[in-house]
TIMI-210824 format. One line per field, with one value per residue: x, y, z of N, C-alpha, C in turn; residue number from 1. Coordinates in steps of 0.001 Angstrom, whole numbers, padded with zeros to 6 digits. Atoms other than C-alpha are relative to their C-alpha. Example, Ala and Ser with C-alpha at 12.3 -4.5 7.8 and 13.67 -1.06 7.14 Angstrom:
REM TIMI-210824
n.u = 000890  -000820
n.v = -001190  -001190
n.w = 000000  -000060
ca.u = 012300  013670
ca.v = -004500  -001060
ca.w = 007800  007140
c.u = 000900  -000770
c.v = 001200  001090
c.w = 000000  000730
marnu = 1  2
//
This chain:
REM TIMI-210824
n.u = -000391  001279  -000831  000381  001715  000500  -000103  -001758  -000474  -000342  -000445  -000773  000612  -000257  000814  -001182  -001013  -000318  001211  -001279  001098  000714  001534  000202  -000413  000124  -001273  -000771  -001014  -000920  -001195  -000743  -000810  -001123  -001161  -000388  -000880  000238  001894  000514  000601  001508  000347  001009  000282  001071  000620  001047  001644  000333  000081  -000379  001107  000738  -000139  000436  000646  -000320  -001226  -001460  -001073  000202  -000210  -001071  -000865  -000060  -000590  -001091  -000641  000425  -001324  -001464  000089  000206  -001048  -000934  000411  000154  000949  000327  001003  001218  000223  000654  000167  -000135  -000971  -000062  000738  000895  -000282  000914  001130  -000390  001198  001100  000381  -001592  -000861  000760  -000713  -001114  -000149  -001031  -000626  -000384  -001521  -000366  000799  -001327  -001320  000036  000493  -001700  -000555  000735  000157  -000969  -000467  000908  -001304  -001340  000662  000312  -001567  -000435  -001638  -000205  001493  -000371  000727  000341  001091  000250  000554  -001563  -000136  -000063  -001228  000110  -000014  -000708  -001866  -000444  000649  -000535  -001550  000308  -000298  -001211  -000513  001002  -000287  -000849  000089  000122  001018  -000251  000745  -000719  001268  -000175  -001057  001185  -000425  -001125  -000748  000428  -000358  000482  001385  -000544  -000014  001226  001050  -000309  000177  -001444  -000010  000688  000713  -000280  000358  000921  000713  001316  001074  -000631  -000373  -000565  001184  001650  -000509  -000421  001705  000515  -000507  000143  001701  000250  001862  -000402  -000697  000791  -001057  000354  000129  -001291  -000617  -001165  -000149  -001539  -000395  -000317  000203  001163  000152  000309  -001586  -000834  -001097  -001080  -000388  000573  000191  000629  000610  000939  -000994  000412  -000596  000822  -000784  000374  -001130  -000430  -000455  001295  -000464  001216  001672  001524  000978  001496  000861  -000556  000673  -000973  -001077  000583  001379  000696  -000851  -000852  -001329  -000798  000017  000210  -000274  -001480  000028  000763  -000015  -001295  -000840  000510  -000296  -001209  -000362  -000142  -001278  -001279  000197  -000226  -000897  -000605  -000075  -001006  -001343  -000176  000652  -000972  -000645  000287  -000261  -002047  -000305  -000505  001129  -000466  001392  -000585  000861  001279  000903  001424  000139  001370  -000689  -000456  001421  -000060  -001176
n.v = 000608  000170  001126  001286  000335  001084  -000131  -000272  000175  -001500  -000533  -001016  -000771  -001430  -000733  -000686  000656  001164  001001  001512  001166  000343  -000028  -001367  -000299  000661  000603  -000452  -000983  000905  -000007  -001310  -000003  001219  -000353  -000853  000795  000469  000220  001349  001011  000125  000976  000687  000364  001675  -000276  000991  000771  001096  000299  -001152  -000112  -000746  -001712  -000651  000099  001863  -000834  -000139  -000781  -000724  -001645  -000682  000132  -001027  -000881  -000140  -000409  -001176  -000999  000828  -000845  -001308  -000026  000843  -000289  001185  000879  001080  000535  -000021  001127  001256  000140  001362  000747  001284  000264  000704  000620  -000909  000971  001232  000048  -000965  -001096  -000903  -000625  -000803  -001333  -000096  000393  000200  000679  000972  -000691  -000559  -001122  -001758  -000276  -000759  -001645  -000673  000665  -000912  -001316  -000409  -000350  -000870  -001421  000516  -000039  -001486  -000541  000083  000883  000012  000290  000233  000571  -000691  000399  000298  001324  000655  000402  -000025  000479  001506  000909  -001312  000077  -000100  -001317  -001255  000911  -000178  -001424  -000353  000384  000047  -001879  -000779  -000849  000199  000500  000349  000191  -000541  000336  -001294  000214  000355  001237  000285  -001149  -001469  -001090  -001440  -000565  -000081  -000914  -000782  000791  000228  001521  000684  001405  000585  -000192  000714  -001922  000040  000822  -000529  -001100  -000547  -001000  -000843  -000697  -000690  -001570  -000243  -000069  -001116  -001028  -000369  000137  -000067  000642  001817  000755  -000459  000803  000575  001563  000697  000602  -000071  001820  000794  001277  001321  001293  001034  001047  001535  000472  000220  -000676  000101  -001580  -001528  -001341  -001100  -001490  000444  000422  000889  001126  000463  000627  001202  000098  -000810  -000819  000060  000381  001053  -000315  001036  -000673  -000057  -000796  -001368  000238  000978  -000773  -001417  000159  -001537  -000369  -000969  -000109  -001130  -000954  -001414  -000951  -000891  -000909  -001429  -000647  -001081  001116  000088  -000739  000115  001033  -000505  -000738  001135  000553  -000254  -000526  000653  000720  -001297  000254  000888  -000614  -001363  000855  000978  -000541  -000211  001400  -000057  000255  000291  -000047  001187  000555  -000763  000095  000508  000518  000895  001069  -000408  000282  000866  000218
n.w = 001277  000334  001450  000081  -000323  000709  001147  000586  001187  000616  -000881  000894  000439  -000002  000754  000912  -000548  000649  -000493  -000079  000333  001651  -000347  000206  001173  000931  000711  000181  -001089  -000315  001080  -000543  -001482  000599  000745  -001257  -000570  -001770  000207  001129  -000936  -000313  -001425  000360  -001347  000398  -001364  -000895  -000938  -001130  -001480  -000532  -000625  000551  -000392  000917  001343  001322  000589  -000654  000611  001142  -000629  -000767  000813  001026  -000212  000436  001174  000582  -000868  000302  001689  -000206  -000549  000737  001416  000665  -000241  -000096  000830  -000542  -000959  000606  -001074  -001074  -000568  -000459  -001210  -000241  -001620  -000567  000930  -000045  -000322  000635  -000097  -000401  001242  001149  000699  000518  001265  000322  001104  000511  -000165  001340  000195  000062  000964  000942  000083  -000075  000903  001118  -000136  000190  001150  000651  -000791  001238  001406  000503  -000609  -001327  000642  -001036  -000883  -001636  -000509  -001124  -000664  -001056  -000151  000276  000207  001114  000376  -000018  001113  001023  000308  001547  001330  000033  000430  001637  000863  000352  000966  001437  000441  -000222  -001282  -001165  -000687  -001496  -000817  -001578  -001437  -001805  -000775  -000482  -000115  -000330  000535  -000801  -000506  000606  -000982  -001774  -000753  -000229  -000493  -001174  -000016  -000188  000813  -000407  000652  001386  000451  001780  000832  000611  -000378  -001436  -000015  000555  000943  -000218  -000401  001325  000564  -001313  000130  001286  -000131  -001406  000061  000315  -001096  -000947  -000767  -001002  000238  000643  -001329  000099  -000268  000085  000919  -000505  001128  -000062  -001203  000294  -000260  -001016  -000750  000028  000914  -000619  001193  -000967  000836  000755  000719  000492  -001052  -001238  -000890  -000876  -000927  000308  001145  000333  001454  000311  000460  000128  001161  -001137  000784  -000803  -001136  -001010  -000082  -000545  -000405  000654  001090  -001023  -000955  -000656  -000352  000007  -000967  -000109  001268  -000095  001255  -000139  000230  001675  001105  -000025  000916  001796  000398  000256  000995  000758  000023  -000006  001418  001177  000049  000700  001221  000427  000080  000773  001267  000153  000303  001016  000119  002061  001152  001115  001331  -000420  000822  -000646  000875  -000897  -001243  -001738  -000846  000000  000301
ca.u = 230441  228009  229665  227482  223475  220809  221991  225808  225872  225752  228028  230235  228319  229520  227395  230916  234323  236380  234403  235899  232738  232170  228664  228762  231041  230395  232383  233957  235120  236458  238479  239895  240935  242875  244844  246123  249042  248825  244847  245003  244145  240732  239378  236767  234754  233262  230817  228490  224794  225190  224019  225293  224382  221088  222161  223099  222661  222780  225439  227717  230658  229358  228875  232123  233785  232468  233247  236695  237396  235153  237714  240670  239669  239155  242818  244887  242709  241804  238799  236527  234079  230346  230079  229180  227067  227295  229760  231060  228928  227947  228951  225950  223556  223540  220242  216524  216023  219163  220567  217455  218458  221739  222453  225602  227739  228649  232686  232713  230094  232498  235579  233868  232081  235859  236837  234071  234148  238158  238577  235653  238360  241064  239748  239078  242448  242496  246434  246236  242794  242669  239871  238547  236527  235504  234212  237083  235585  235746  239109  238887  238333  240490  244281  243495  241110  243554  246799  244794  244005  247326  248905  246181  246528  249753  248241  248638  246232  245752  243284  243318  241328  240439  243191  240465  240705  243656  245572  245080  247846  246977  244003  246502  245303  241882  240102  239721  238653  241687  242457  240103  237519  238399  239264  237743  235732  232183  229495  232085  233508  235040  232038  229084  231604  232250  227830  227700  229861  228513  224233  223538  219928  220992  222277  219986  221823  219350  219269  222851  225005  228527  229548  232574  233385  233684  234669  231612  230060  229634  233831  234173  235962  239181  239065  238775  238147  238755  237625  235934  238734  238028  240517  239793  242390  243544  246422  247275  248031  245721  246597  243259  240707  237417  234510  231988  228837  229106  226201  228506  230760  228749  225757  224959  226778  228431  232192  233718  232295  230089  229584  232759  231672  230626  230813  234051  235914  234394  235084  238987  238997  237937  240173  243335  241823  241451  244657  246423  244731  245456  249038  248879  247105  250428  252769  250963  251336  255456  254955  256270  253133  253499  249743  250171  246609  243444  240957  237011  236285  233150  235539  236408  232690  234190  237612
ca.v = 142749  142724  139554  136660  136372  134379  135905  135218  133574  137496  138769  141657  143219  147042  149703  151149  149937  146984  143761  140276  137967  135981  136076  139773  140157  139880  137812  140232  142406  138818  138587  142159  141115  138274  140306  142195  140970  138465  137977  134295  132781  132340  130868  128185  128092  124383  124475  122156  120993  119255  118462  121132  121403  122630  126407  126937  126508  123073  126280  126557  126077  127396  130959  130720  129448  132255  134635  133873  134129  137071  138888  136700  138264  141879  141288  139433  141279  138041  136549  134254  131752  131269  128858  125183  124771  120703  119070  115507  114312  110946  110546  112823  110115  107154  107966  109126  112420  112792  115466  116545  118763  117594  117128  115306  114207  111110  111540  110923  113230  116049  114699  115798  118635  119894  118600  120363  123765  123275  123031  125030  127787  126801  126740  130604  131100  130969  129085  128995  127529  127518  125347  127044  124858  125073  121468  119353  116827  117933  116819  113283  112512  115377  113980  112072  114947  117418  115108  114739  118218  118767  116554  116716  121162  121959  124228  125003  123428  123563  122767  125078  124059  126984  127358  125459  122305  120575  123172  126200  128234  131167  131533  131010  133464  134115  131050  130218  126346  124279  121045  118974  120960  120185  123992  124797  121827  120989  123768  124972  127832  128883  128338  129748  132789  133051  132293  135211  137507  137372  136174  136509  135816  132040  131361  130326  129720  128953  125193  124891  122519  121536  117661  115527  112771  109291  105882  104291  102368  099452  099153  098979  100636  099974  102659  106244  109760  113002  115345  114363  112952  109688  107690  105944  105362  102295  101826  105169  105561  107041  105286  103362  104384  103327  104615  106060  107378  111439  110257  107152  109572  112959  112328  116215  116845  119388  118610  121342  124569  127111  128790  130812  132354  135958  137699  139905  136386  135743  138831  138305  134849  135428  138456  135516  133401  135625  137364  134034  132622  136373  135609  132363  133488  136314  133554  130983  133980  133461  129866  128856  127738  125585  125491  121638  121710  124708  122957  121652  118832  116950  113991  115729  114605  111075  111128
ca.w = -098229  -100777  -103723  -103347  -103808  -105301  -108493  -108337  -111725  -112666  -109785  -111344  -113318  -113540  -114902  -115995  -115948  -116634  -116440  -115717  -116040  -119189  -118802  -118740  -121745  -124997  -127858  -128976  -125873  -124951  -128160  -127106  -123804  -125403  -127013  -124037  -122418  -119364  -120623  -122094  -118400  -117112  -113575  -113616  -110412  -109825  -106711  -105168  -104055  -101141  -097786  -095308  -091678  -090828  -090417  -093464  -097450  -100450  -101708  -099464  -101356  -104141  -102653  -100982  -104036  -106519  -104097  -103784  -107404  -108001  -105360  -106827  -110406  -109513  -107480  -110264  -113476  -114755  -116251  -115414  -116185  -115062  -111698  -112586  -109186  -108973  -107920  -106894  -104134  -103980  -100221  -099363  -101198  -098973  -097230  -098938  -098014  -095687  -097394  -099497  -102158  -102733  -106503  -107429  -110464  -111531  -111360  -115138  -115749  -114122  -115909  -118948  -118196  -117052  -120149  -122591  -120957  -120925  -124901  -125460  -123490  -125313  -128622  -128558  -127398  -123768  -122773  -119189  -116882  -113069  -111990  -108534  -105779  -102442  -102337  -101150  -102594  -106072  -105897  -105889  -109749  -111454  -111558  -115297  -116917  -116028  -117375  -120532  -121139  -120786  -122735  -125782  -125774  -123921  -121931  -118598  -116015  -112408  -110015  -107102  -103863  -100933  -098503  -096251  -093929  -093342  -095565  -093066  -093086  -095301  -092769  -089420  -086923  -087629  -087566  -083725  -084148  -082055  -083334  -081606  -083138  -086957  -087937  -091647  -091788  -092947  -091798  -088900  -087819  -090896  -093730  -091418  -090874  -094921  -095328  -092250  -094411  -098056  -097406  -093754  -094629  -095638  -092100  -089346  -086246  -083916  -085698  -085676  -083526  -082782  -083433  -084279  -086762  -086050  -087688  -088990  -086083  -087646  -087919  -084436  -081490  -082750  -085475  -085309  -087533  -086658  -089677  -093143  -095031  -096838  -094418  -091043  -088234  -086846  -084077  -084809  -088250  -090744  -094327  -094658  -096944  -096835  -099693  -096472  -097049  -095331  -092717  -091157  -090466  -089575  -087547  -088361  -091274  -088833  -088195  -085955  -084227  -085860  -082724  -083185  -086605  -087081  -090205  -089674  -090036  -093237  -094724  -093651  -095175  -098412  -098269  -097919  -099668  -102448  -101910  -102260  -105343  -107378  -106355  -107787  -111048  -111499  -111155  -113389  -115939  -116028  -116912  -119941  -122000  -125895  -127781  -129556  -130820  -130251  -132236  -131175  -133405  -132916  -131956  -128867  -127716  -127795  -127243
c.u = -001260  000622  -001342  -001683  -000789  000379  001393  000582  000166  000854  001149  -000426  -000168  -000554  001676  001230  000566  -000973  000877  -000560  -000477  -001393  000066  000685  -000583  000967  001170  000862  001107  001429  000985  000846  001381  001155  000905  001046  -000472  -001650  -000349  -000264  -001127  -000139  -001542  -000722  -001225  -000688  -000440  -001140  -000062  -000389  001321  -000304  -001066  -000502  000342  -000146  000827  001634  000807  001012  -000204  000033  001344  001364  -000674  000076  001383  000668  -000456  001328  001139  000108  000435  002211  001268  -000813  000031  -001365  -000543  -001300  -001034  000116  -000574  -000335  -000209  001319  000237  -000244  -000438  000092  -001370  -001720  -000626  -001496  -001502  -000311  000561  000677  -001128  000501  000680  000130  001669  000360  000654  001693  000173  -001019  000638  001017  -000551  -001077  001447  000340  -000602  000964  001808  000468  -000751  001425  000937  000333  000203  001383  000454  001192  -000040  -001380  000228  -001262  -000154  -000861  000216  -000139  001426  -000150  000192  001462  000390  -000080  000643  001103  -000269  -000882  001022  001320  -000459  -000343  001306  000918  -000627  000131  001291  -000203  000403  -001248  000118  -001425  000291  -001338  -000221  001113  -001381  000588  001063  001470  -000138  001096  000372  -001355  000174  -000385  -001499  -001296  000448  -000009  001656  -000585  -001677  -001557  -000433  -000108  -000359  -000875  -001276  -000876  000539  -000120  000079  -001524  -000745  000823  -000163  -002148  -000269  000390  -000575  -001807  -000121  -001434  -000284  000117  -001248  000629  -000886  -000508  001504  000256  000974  -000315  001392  000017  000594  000057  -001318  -000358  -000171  001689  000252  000530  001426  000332  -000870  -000120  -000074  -000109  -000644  000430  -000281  000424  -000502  001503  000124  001327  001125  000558  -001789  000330  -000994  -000648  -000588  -001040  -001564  -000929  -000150  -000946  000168  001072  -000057  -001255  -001036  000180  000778  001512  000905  -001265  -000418  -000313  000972  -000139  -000611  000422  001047  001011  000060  000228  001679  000253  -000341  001111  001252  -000370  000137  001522  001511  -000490  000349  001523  000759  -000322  001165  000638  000136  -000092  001114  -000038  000031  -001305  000323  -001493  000582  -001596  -001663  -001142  -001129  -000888  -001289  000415  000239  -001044  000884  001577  000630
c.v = -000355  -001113  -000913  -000143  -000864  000297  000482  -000245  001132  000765  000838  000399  001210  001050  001283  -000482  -001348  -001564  -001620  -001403  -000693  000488  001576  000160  -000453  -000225  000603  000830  -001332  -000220  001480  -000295  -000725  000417  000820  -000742  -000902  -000547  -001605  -000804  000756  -000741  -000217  -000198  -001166  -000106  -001378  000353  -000170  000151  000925  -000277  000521  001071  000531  -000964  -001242  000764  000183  -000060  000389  001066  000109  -000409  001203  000925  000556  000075  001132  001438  -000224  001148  001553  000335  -000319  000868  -000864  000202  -000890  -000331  000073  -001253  -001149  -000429  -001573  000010  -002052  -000443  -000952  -000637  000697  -000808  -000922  -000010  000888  000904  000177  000593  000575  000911  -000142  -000968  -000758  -000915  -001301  -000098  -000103  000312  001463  000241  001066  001023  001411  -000179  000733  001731  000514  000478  000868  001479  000694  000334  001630  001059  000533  -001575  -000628  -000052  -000549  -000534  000180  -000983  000189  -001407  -001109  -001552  -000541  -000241  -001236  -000580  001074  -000366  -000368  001012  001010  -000931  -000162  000808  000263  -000388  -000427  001768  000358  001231  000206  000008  000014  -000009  000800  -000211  001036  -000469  -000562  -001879  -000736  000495  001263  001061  001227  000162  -000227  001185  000746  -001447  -000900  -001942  -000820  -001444  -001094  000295  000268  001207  -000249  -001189  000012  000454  000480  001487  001034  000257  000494  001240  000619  000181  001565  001064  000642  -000047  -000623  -000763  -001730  -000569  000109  -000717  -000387  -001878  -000367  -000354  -000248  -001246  -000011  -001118  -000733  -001427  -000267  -001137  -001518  -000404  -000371  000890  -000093  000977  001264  001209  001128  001283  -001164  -000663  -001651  -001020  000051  -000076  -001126  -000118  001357  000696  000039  -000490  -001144  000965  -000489  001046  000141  000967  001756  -000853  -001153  000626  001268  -000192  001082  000476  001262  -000328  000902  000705  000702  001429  001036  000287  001320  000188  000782  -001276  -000431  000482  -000325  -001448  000052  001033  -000719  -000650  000479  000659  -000965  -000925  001099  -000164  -001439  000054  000833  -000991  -000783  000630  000072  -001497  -000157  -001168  -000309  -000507  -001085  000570  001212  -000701  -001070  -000882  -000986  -001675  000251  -000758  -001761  -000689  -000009
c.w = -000780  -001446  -000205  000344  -000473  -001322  -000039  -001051  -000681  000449  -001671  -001403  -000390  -000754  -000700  000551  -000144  000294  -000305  -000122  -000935  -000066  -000539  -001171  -001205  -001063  -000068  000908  000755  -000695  000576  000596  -000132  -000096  000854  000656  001482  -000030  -000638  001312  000536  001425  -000711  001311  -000466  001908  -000293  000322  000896  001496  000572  001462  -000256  -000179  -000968  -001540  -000232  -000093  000185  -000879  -001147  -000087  000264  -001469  -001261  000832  -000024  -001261  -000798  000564  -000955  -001314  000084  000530  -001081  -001742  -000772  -000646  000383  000026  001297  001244  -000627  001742  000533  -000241  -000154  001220  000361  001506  000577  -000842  000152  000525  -000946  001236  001481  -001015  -000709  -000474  -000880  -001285  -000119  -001355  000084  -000238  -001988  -000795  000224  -000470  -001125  000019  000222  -001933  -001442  000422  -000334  -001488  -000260  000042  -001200  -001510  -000967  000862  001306  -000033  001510  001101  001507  000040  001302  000713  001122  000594  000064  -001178  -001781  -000655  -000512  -001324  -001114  -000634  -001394  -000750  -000086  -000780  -001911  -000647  -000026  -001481  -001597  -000518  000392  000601  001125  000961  001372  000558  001672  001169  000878  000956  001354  001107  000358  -000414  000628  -000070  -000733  000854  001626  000642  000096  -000182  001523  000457  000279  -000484  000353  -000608  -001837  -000516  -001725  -000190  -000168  001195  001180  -000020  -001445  -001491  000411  -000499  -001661  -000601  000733  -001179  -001558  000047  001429  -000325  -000414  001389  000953  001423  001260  -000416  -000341  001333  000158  000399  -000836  -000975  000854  -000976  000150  001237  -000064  -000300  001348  001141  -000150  -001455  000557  -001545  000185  -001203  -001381  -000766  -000723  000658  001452  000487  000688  000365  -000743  -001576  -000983  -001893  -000005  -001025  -000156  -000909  001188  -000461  001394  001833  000918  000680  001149  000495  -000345  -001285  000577  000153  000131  000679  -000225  000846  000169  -001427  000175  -001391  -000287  -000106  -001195  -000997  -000265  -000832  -000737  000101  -000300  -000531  -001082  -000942  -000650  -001773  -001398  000234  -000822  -001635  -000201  000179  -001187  -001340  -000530  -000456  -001682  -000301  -001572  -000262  -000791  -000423  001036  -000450  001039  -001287  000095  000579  000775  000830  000742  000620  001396
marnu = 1  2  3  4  5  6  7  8  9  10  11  12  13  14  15  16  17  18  19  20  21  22  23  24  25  26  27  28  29  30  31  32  33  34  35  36  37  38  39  40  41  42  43  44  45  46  47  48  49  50  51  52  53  54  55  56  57  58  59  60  61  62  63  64  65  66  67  68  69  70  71  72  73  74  75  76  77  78  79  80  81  82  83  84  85  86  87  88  89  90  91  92  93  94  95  96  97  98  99  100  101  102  103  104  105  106  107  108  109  110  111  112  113  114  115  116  117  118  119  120  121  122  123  124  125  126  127  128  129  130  131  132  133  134  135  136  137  138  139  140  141  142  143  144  145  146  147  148  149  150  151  152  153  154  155  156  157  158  159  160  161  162  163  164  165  166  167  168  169  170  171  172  173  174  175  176  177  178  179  180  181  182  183  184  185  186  187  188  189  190  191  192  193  194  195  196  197  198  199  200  201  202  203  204  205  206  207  208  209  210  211  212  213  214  215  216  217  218  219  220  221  222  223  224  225  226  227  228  229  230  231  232  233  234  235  236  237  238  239  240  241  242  243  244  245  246  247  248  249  250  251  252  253  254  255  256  257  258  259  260  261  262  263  264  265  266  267  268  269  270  271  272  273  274  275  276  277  278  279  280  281  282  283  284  285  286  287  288  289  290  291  292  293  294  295  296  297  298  299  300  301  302  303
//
């Protein structure tokens, strides 16, 4: 598989043949496309910086999230937009230079960078925006930006996450990680396999290790944690959350297994992965879609 390099903000690229990359298009072949049936939605891939184990890349889901929508695209004949490679990260922040590297946003710094790039979209008559991440944690400050693009354009909006993590089963059967070993989670099994399959030369596995999540030690023996999730356990249930910083948590930033990655796993999950977000993209083209307002007003900055 050749998708994903130091120069993926260019990925798809075609010296002939349809082309699905803003970046690569220009204005006007965009305007074209528009006009084409089924052509008014776009994917937005939103990556990450951050702390990683130390086998592989800051990029991680950044690679593995513009791969899956470079596939997704090619699969569903969509467009889509240029990677925005931070993220929301400030759990990966708590120590100097644990983590070196890792850049992160301000959560309402990413509302409105969602929030620009969405009307910018919009504006030029895109109806329909999928927001793409790898990064689970780019989830965490989305529910009102996306509620207020909505209800300010009438668009349709979604946020779609990787089938990744505690959502596994579009990737049942090929990632080997049993429970205990926290299947899809951070720098396991399933991202080395996905780093193995797109930039091998990123991965170095003789500094990688296999570890486990744990409540913060300073809570106690009477809570517990068994993947990366923002909640803690206590007398069995897990409906706590606590605001932890990643390295109370992850002694490695490892939780799960990369030992059980190869590169032939990698290629298959992106394949479902991608297979599953072009199915969602052909769907989200049957949705009934009402345009209240296209316009980019220099009150938007403020608003």
């Amino acid at each position: 598989m050749n998708t994903a390099h130091d120069s993926f903000y260019l990925q798809d690229v075609p010296a002939a043949g349809r082309k699905r990359n803003l970046l690569a298009l220009s204005y006007a072949e965009v305007a074209e496309r528009l006009r084409e049936p089924g052509q008014d939605i776009v994917l937005v891939p939103l990556g990450s910086t951050e702390k990683h184990g130390a086998h592989i890349p800051l990029g991680t889901d950044s690679y593995i999230t513009m791969t899956a929508v470079v596939q997704a695209a090619a699969m569903a004949d969509c467009l889509y937009a240029p990677l925005m490679p931070f993220g929301y990260s400030p759990h990966h922040m708590g120590r100097l230079q644990e983590g070196a590297g890792t850049i992160t946003l301000r959560a309402e710094t990413y509302r409105r960078i969602m929030h620009d790039v969405a009307l910018s979209l919009i504006f030029h008559g895109f109806s329909r925006i999928i927001f793409v991440s790898h990064h689970g944690s780019n989830t965490k400050p989305i529910d009102e930006i996306l509620r207020a693009l909505r209800y300010r354009t009438g668009a349709f909006f979604a946020f779609y996450k990787t089938p990744t993590e505690r959502e596994m089963q579009v990737l049942r059967g090929v990632v080997e990680n049993p429970p205990e070993e926290t299947p899809g989670w951070h720098s396991s099994e399933l991202e080395t396999s996905c780093l193995m399959a797109v930039h091998a030369g990123l991965v170095n596995m003789t500094v990688a290790v296999q570890d486990r999540a744990h409540a913060p030690r300073w809570m106690g023996p009477k809570f517990s944690k068994r993947d990366g999730t923002g909640t803690v356990e206590f007398r069995e249930s897990e409906n706590i959350w606590v605001p932890m910083e990643h390295h109370e948590y992850s002694d490695t930033a490892v939780i799960g297994n990369p030992f059980r990655a190869n590169a032939e796993k990698g290629e298959e999950i992106f394949r479902r992965m991608a297979a599953h977000l072009a199915e969602f993209v052909q769907e989200a083209r049957t949705f009934p879609v009402e345009i209240l307002r296209r316009d980019y007003p220099e009150r938007a900055w403020s608003e």
